[in-house]
N, C-alpha and C positions, 0 to 999 in steps of 0.2 A: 598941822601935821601934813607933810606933804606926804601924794601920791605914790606906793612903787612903782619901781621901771621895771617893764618886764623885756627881756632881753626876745627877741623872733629866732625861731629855730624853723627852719623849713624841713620838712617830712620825705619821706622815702624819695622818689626819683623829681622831683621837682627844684625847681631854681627861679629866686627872686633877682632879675635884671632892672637898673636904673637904668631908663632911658629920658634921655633927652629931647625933649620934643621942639619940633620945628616950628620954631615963630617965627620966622623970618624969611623971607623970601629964597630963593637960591638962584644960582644960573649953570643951565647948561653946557657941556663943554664947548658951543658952538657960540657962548655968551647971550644967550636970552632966557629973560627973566621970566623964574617960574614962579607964580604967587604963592606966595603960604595957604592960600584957600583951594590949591589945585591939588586934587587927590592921584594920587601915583597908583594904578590896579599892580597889584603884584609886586609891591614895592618891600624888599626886605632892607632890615635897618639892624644897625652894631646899638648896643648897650653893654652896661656894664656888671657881671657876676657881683650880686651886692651877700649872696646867699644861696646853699645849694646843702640838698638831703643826704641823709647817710651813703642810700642806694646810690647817687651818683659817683659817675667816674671819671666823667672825662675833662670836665673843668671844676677848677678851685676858683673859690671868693678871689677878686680881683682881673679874671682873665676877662676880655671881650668878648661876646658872640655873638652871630649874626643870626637872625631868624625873623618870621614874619610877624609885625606885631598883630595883625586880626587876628580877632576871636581869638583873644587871651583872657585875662583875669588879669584887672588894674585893679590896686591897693595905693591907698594916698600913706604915708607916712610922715610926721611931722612937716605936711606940706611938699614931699617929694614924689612924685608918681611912681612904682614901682607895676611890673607885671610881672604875674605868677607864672610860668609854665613848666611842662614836662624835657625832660632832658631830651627827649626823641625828637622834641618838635627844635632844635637846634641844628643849625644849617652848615654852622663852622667854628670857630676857635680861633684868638689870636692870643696868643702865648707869647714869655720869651724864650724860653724854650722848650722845642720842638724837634722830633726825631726825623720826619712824614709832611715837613710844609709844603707846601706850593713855591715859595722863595717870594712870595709877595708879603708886603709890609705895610703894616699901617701908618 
């Protein structure tokens, strides 16, 4: 008899973001390489809305946002890292549509 699946429902103002983590080296825009062991202070990073609470309002499942990953709450799922946070602690929103952008695009 197999296992049920139980389906994740995230809670009042919170939101589960996939983020992709960097294994790979990078370079900067002046072309030198930064190593994947180099820690960035203050470094905000885009992931992706995998999940989000009743309470929320300003993004839906699928939109992008940007916010700091420290001092979050990781949750592994079938092998994919997810982080937990509050909708306040998001920094921005990349939508397709938007009433209020900046006019910058990912």
């Amino acid at each position: 008899m197999a296992d049920p699946k139980f389906e994740i429902q995230m809670l009042h103002d919170r939101v589960m973001v996939k983020v992709e983590r960097e294994l790979e080296e990078r370079r900067s825009s002046a072309g030198i390489v930064i190593p994947a062991t180099v820690k960035m202070a203050n470094r905000l990073v885009w992931g992706e809305v995998s999940g989000a609470g009743a309470s929320v309002r300003s993004v839906k499942t699928g939109d992008k946002v940007l916010f700091n990953p420290e001092d979050q709450y990781e949750v592994e799922v079938q092998g994919q890292l997810y982080l937990v946070l509050r909708e306040r602690d998001l920094h921005a929103v990349a939508t397709q549509q938007t009433d209020h952008g900046t006019g910058l695009y990912l």
